[in-house]
VEXDREN-2710 file (C-alpha; in Angstrom, 1 decimal):
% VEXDREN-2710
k/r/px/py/pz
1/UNK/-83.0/-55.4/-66.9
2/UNK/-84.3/-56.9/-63.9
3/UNK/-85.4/-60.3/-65.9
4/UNK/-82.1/-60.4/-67.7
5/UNK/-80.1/-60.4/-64.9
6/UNK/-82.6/-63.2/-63.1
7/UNK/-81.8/-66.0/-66.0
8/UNK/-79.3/-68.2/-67.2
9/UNK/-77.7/-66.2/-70.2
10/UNK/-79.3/-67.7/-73.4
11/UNK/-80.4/-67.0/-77.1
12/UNK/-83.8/-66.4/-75.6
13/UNK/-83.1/-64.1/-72.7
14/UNK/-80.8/-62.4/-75.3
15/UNK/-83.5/-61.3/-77.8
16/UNK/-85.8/-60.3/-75.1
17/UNK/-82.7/-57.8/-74.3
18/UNK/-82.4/-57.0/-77.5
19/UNK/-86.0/-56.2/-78.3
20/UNK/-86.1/-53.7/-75.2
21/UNK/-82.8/-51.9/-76.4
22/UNK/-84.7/-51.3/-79.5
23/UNK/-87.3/-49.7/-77.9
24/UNK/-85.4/-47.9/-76.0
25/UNK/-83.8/-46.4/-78.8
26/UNK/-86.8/-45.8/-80.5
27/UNK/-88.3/-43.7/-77.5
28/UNK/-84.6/-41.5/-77.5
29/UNK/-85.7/-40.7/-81.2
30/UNK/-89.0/-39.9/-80.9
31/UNK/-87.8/-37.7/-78.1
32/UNK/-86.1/-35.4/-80.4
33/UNK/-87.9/-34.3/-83.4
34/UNK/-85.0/-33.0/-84.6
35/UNK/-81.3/-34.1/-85.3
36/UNK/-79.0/-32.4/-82.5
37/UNK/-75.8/-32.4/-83.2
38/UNK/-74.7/-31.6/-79.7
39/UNK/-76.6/-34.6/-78.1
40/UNK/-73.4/-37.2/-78.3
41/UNK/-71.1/-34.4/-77.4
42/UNK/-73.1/-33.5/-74.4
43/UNK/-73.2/-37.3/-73.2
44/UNK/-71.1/-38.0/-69.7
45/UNK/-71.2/-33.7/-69.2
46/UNK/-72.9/-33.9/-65.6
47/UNK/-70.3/-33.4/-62.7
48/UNK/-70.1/-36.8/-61.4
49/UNK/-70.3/-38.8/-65.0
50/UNK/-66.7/-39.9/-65.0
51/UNK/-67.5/-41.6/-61.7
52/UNK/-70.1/-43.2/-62.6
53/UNK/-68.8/-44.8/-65.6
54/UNK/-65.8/-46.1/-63.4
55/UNK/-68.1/-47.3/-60.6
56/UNK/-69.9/-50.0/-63.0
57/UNK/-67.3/-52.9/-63.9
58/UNK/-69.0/-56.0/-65.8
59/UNK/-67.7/-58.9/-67.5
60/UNK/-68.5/-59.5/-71.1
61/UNK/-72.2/-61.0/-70.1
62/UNK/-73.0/-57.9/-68.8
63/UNK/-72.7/-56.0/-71.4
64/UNK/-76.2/-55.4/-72.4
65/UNK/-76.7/-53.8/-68.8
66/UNK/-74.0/-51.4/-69.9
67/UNK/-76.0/-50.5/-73.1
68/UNK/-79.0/-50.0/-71.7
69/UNK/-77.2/-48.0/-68.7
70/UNK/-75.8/-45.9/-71.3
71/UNK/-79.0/-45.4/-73.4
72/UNK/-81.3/-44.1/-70.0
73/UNK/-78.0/-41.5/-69.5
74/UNK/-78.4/-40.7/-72.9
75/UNK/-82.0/-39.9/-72.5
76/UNK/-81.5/-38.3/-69.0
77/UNK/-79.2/-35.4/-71.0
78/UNK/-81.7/-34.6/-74.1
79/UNK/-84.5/-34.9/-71.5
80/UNK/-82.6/-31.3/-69.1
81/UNK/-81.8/-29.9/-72.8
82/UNK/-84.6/-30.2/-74.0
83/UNK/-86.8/-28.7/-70.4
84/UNK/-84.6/-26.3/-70.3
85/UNK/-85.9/-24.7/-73.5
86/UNK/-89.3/-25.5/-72.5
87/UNK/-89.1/-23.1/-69.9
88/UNK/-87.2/-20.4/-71.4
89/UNK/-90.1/-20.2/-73.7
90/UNK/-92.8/-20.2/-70.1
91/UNK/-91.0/-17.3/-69.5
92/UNK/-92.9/-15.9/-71.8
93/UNK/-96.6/-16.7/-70.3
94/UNK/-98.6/-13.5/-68.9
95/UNK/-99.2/-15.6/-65.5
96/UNK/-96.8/-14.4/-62.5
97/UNK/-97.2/-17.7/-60.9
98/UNK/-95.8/-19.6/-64.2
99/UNK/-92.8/-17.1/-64.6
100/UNK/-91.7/-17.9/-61.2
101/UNK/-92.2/-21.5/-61.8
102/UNK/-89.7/-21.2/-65.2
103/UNK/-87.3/-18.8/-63.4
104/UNK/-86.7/-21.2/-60.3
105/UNK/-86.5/-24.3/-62.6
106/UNK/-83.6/-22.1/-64.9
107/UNK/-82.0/-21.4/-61.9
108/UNK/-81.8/-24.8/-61.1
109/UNK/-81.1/-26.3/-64.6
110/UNK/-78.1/-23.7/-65.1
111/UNK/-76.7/-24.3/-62.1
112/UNK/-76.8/-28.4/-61.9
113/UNK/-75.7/-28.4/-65.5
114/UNK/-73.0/-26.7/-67.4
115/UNK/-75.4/-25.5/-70.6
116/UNK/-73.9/-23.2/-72.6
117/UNK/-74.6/-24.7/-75.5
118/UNK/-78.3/-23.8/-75.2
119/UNK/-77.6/-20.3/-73.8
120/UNK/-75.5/-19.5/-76.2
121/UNK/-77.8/-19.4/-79.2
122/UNK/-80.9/-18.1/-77.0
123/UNK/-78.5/-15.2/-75.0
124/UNK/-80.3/-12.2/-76.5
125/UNK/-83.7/-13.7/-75.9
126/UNK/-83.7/-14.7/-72.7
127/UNK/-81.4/-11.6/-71.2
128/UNK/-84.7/-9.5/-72.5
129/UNK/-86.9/-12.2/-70.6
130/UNK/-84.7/-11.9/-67.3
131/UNK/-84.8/-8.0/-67.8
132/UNK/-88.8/-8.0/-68.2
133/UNK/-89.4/-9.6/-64.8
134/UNK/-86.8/-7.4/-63.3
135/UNK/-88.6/-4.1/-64.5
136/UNK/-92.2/-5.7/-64.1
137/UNK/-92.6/-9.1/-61.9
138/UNK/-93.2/-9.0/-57.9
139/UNK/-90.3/-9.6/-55.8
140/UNK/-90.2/-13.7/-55.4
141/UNK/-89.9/-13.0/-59.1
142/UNK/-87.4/-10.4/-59.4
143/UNK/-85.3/-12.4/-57.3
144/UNK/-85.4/-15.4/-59.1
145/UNK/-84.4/-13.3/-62.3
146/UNK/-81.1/-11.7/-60.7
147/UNK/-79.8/-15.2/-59.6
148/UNK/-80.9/-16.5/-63.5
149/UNK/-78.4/-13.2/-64.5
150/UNK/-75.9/-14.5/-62.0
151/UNK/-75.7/-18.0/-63.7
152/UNK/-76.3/-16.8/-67.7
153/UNK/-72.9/-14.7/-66.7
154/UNK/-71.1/-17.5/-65.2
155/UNK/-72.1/-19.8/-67.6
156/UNK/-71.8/-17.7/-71.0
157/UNK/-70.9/-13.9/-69.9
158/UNK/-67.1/-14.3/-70.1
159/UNK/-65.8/-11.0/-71.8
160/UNK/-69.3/-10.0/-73.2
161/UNK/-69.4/-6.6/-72.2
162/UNK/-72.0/-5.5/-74.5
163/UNK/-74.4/-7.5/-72.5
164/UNK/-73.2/-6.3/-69.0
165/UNK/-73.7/-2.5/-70.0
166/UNK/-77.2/-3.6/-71.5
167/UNK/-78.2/-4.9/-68.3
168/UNK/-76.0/-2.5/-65.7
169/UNK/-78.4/0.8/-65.7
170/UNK/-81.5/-1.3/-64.8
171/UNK/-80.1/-3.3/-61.8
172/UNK/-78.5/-0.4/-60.2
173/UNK/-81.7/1.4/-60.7
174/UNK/-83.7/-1.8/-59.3
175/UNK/-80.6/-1.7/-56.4
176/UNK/-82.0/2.0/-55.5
177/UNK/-85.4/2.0/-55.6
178/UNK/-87.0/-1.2/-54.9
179/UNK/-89.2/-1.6/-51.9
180/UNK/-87.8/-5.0/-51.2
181/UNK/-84.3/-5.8/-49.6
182/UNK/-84.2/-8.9/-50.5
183/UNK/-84.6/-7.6/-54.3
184/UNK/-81.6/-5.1/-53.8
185/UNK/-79.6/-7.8/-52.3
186/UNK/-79.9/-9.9/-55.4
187/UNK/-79.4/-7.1/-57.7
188/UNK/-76.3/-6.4/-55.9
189/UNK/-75.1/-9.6/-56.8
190/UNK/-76.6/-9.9/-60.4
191/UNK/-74.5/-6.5/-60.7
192/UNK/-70.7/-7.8/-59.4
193/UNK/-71.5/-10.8/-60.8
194/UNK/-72.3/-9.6/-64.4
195/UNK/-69.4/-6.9/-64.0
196/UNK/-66.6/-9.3/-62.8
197/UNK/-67.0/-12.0/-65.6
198/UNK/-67.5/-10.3/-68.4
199/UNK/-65.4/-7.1/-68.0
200/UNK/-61.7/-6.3/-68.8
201/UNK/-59.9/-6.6/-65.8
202/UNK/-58.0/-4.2/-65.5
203/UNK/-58.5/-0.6/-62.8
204/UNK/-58.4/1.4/-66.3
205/UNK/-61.6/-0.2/-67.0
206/UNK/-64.3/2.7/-66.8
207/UNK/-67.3/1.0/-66.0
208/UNK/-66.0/-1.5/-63.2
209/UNK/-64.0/1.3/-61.3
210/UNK/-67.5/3.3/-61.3
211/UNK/-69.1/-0.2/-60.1
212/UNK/-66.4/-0.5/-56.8
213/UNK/-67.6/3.4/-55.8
214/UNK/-71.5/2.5/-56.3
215/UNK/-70.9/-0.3/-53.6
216/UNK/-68.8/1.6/-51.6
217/UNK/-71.1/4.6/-51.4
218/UNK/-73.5/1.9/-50.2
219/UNK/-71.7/1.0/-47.2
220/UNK/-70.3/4.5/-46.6
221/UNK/-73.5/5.5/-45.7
222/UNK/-74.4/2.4/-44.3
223/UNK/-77.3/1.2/-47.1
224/UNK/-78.6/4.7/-46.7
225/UNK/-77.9/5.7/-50.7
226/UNK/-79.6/2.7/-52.2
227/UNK/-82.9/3.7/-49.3
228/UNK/-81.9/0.5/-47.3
229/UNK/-80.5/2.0/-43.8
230/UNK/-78.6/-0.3/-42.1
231/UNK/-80.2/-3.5/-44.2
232/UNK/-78.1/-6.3/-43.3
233/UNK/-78.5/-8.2/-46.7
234/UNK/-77.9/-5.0/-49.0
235/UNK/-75.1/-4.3/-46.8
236/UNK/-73.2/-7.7/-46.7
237/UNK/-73.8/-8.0/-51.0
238/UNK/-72.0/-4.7/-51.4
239/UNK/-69.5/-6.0/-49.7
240/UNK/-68.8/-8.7/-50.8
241/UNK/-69.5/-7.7/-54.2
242/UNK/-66.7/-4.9/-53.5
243/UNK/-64.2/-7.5/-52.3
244/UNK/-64.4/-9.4/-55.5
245/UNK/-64.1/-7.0/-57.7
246/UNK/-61.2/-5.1/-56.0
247/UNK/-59.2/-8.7/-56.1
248/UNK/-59.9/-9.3/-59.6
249/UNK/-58.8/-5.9/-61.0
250/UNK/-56.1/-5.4/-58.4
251/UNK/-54.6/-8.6/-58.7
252/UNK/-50.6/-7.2/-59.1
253/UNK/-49.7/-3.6/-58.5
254/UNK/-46.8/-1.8/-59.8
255/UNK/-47.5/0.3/-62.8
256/UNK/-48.2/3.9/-60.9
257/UNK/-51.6/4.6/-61.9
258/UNK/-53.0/1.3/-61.0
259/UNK/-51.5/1.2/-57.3
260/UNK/-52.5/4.9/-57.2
261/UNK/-56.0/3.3/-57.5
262/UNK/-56.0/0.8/-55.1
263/UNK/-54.8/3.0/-52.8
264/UNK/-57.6/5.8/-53.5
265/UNK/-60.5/3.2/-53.5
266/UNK/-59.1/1.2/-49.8
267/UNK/-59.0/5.2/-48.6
268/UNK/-62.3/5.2/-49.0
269/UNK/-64.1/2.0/-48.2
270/UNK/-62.0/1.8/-45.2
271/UNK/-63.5/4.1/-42.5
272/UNK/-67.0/2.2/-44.4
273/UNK/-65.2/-1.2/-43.5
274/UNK/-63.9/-0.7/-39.7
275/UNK/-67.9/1.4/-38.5
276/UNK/-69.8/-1.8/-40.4
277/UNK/-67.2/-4.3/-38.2
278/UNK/-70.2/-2.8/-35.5
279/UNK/-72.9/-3.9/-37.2
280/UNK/-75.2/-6.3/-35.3
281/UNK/-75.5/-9.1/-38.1
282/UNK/-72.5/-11.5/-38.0
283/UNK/-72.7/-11.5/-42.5
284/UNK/-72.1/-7.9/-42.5
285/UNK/-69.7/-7.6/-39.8
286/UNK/-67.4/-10.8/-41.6
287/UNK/-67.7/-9.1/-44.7
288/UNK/-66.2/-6.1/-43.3
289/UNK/-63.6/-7.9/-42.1
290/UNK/-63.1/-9.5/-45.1
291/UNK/-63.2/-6.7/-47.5
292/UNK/-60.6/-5.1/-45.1
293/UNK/-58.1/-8.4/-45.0
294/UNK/-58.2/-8.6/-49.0
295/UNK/-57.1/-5.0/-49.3
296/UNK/-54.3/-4.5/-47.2
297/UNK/-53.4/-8.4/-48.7
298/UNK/-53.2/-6.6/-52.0
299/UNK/-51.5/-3.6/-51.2
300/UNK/-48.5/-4.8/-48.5
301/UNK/-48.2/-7.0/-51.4
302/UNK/-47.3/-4.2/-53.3
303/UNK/-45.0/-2.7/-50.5
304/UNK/-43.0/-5.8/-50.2
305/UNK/-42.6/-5.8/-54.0
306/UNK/-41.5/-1.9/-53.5
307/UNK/-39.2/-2.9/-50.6
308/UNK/-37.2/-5.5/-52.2
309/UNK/-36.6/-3.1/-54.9
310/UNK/-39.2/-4.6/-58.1
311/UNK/-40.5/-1.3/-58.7
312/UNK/-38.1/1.5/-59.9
313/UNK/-37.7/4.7/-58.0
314/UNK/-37.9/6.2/-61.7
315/UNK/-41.4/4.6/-62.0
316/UNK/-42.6/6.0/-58.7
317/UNK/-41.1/9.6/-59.3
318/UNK/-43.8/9.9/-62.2
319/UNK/-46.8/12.6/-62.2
320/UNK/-50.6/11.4/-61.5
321/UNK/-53.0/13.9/-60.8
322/UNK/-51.6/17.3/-60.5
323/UNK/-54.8/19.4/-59.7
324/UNK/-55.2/17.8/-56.0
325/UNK/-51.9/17.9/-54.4
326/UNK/-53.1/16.4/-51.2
327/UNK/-54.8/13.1/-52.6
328/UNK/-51.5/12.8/-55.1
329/UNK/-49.7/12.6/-51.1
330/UNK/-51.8/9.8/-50.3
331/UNK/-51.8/7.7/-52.9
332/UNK/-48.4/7.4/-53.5
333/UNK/-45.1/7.0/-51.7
334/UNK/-44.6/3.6/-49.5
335/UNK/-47.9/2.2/-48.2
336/UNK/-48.6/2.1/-44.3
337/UNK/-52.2/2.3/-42.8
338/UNK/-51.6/4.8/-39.6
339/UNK/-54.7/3.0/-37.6
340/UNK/-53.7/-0.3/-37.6
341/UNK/-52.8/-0.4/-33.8
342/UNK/-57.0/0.1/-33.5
343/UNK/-57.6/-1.8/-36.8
344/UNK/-55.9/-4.8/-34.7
345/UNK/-58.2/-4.2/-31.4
346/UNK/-61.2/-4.6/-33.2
347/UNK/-60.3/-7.6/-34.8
348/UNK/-58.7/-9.0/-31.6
349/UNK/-62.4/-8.5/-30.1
350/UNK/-64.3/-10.0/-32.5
351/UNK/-62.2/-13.2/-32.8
352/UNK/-63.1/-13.5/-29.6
353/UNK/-66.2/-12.3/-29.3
354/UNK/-68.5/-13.4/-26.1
355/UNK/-71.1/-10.8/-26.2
356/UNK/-74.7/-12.7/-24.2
357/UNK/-76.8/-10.5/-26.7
358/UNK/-75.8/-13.1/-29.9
359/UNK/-76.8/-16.7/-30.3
360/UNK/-74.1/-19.2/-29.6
361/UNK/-73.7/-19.9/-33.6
362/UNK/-73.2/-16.3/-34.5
363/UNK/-70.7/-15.9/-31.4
364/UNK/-69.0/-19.4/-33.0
365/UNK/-69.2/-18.2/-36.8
366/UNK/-68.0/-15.3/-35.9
367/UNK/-65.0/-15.7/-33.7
368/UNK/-63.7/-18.5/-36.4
369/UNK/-64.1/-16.1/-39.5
370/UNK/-61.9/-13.0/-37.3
371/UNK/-59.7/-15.7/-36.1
372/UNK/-58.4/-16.3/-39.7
373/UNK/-58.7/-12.1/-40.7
374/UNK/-56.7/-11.0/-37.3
375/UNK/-54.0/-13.2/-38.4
376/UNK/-53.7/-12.4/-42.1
377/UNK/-53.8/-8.5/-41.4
378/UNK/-51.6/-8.4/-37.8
379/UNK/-49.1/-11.1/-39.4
380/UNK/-49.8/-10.7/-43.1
381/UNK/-50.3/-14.4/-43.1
382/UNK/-51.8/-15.7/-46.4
383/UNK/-55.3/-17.8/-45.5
384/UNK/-55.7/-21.4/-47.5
385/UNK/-58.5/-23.0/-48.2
386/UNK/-58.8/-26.5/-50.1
387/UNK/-61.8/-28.6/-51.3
388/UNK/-62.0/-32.1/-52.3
389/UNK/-63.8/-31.8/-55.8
390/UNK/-63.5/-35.4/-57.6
391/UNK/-60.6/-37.0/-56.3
392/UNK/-58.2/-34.4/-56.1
393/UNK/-57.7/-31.6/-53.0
394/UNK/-57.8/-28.5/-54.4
395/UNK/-55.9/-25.7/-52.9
396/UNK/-57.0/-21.6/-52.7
397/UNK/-54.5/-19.6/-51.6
398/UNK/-55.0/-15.8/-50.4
399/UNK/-57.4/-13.7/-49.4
400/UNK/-58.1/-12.5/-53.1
401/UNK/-58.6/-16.0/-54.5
402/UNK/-60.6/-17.4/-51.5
403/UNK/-63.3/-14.5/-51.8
404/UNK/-63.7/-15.4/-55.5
405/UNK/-64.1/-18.7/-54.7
406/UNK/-67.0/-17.8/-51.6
407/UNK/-68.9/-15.7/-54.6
408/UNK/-69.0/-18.0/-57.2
409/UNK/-70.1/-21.2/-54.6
410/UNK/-72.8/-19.2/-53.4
411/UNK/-74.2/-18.4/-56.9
412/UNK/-73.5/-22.2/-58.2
413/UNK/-74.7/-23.6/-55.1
414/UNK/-74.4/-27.2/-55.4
415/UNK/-73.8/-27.3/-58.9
416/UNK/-70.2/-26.0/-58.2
417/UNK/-68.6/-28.9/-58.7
418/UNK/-70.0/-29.2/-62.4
419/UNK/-69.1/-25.8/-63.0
420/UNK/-65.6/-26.4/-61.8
421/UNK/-65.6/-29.3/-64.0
422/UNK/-66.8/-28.2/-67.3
423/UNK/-67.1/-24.4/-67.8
424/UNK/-63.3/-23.4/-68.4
425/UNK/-64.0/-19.2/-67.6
426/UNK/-63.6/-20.8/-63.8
427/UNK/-60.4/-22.0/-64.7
428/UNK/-59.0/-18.4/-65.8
429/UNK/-60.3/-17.2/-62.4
430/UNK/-59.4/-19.7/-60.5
431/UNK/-56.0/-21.6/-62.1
432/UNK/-55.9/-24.4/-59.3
433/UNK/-59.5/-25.8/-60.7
434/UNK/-57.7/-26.5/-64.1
435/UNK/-56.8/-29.7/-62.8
436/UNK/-60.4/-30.6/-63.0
437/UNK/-61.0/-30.0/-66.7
438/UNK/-62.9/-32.7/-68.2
439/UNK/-63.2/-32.0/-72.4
440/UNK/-65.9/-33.3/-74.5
441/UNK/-63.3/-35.8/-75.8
442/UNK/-63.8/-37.2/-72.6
443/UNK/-67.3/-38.1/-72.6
444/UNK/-67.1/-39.6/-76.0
445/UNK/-64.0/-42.0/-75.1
446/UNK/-61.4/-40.6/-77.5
447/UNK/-59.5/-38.9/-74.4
448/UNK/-55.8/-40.1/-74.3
449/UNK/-52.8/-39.2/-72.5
450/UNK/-50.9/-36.0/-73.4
451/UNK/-54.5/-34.1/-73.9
452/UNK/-55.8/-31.0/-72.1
453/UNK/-56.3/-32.4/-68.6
454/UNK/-52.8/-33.6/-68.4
455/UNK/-51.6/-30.1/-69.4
456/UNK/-54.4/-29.1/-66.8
457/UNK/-52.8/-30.8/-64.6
458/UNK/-48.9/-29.9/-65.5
459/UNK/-50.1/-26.1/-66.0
460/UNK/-51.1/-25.9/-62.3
461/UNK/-47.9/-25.9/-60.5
462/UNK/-46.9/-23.2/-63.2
463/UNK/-50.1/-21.3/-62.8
464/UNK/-50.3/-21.4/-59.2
465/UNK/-48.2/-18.1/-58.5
466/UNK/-50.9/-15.8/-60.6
467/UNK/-53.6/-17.8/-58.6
468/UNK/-52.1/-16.7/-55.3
469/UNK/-52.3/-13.0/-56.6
470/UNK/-56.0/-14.0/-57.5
471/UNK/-55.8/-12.9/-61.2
472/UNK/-56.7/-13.9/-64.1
473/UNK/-53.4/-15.6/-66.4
474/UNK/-53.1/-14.7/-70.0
475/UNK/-53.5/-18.0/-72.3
476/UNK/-49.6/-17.9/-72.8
477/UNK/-49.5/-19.5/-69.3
478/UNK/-50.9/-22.9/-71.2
479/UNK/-53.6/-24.0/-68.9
480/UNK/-54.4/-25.5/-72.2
481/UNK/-51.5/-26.2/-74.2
482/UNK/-50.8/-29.6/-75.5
483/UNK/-48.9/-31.8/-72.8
484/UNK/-46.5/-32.5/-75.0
485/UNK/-44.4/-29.1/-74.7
486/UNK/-44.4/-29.0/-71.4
487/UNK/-41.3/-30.1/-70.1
488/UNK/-40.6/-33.4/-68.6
489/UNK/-39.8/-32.5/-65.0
490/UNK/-43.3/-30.5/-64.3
491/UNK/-45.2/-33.9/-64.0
492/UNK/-42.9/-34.6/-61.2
493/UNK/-44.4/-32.0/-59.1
494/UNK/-47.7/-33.6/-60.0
495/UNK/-49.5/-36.7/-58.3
496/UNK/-49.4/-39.2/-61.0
497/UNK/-51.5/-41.6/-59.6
498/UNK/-54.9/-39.1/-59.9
499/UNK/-53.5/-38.4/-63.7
500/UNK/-53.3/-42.3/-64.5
501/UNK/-56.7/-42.8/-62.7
502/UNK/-58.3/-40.3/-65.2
503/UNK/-57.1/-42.2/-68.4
504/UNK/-57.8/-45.6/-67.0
505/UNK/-61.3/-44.5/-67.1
506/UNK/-61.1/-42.5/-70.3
507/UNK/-60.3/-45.9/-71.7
508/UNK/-62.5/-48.2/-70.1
509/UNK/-65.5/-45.7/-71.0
510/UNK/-64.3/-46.0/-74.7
511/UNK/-63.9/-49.8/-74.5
512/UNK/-67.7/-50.1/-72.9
513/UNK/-68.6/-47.6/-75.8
514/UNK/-66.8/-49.7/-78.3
515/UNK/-69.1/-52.9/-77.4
516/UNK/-72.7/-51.4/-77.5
517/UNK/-71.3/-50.0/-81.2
518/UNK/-70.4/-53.4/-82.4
519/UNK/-73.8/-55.0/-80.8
520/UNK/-75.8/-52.3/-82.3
521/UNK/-74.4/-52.8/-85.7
522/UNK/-74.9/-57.0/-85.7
END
């Protein structure tokens, strides 16, 4: 490329160009020994492809740079395809040492790469795999499997229960007897993880309402039931892992028996939530905080809705629970926590927390975090957050959808944005990331106006109400539907320039594409 671009455009520099292109191509095919169908479609899938493409502008005597360019990108996604296999199968070796090696490079493939179209056809496989090392491997290796479990679920888990009850007995058996903390800690999240993608959310749902009490036993007796006394790790996972689950099944109330619920479950985790605001490390003590400010969120939602008259006295007058009289008292009726006076004080102490024992950073990440909790639970003022993925700012709203956000960065890590990009189970969680949707159309140039992102884009205004609440929309909200049936006035309350932006690429990709066809076939 380097000579090409060093000489005076000619028949001779031409064939030399030409001559590498064929090799070039000829490597790609040796590469695979076997046709994959997926290979084209998977072209432009990484996070920052569309960028790239846009970022590389050349005239027409540039054009075989923009072949070549697109033939090493081409290689670049058969090459992580094709290692990603490769290690699936080291998982398989007898050596410890190798394991690890193939865990921490899944970890990292799944994660920087959206690849569920590998996953999908090895699922049962390598679940059996990640559940060996679990029962069997030391605990650098058990580790590494729970954050694999993590990502398999994000990635392909979406309403598979069957696999999450496959794999549920053994981490919560892991959870409670492993010697390491750092092993519970990642089974903890493994666990919600597993539980909160692929099961039905809704409070009626057996297993995950038995999965919130298993995490709030654990900090009810302060790590004690899972033989991790006062662990900070175990402790802050159970948390948070309690937190996310609680916003995704309780993300409206109103129908009796599911307020009833919410109700029963903040009765117990909060005395667990205010004694662990104590605790000497800052993650645990946030989390508390956290897991307290998401709750009462949820529920004086509910009171408002009860206040302004949504839900029927008729509704409220029904039976639940007959045989105990006295929890049937507290679970229903209108909502107030009697402590908040003290519930306040503590907050009020730790936003502005000055204690000599604690580093300056913990005193600093601490006072920030209780800054934001004091004011959402002594005001009720909703907390925002917004990230700049791509070239849009996109806005989280509420306690519930903030805390999903938190759980799924930390198990994407840096491959968030890709993620956010490609895998659309993120978009059911998470409405505002629709906007980000980028279909396989688009990687292989046939996007055009009136497709799925533009109705990504349209749907998010629309969507943005069950976001707030931090649920998850039925498809009959159209995150998905065609552009064309949404109504004209919807794009108005959407920046145009970021949706024009997208096609111009779209098209200039294809164009670029349309070029190295016609040069290939001469």
């Amino acid at each position: 490329m380097s000579t090409y671009a060093n000489k005076t455009p000619g028949n001779e520099s031409r064939k030399t160009v030409s001559k590498k292109k064929q090799q070039n191509l000829d490597r790609v095919a040796n590469t695979n020994s076997r046709p994959n169908s997926r290979a084209g479609s998977r072209v432009g899938s990484r996070a920052n492809s569309d960028n790239e493409e846009s970022d590389h502008e050349h005239d027409n005597n540039n054009d075989d740079y923009d072949d070549d360019d697109d033939i090493h990108r081409f290689h670049a996604e058969v090459t992580w395809e094709a290692q990603l296999k490769d290690t699936i199968e080291e998982l398989y070796e007898k050596r410890s040492s190798t394991r690890e090696a193939a865990l921490k490079k899944l970890v990292d493939l799944t994660s920087q790469h959206f690849t569920a179209d590998v996953l999908d056809s090895q699922s049962d496989d390598l679940m059996d795999l990640l559940k060996k090392s679990i029962k069997k491997g030391g605990p650098r290796e058990c580790v590494l499997a729970a954050e694999a479990i993590s990502l398999v679920f994000i990635t392909i888990g979406e309403d598979d229960e069957k696999m999450f009850t496959d794999l549920a007995p053994l981490l919560k058996y892991t959870i409670t007897n492993h010697e390491s903390t750092e092993v519970k800690a990642a089974c903890i999240y493994a666990l919600g993880t597993a539980c909160f993608i692929s099961s039905t959310p809704q409070p009626s749902h057996l297993p995950t309402y038995e999965l919130l009490g298993f995490f709030a036993d654990i900090a009810l007796s302060s790590g004690v039931s899972v033989n991790a006394s006062q662990n900070g790790e175990t402790l802050a996972a159970a948390l948070e892992s309690f937190s996310v689950l609680y916003a995704g099944v309780f993300p409206r109330l109103g129908p009796k028996p599911i307020t009833m619920q919410a109700r029963r479950l903040f009765n117990q985790m909060i005395p667990a939530a205010k004694m662990l605001l104590e605790h000497p490390t800052v993650e645990v003590r946030v989390a508390a905080g956290e897991t307290i400010a998401v709750m009462l969120e949820i529920l004086n939602d509910y009171q408002r809705q009860r206040d302004d008259g949504d839900i029927s006295d008729e509704e409220e007058g029904e039976t639940y629970n007959d045989d105990d009289p006295e929890d049937l008292e507290d679970v229903s009726g209108d909502f107030r926590y009697d402590d908040m006076d003290g519930l306040v004080a503590a907050l009020g102490s730790l936003s502005t927390d000055s204690s000599r024992h604690r580093s300056k950073k913990e005193r600093s990440a601490g006072r920030s975090a209780f800054r934001d909790i004091l004011k959402s639970v002594e005001e009720q003022e909703r907390p925002t957050e917004s990230l700049k993925l791509r070239e849009y700012d996109v806005d989280f709203d509420g306690w519930a959808e903030i805390l999903q956000l938190h759980y799924l960065r930390e198990r994407l890590t840096s491959g968030l944005q890709t993620h956010f990009v490609h895998n659309t189970m993120i978009h059911t969680i998470l409405p505002s990331t629709a906007i980000l949707y980028s279909p396989t159309q688009a990687a292989s140039g046939t996007f055009t106006s009136g497709s799925r992102l533009a109705a990504a884009v349209i749907s998010q205004s629309g969507s943005k109400a069950g976001s707030r609440a931090g649920s998850r929309p039925s498809s009959s909200l159209g995150i998905y539907a065609d552009a064309e049936d949404a109504k004209a006035e919807q794009l108005d309350k959407v920046d145009r320039k970021y949706l024009n932006a997208e096609m111009a690429k779209m098209r200039q990709v294809q164009r670029k594409k349309e070029r190295g066809h016609s040069k290939y076939d001469d």
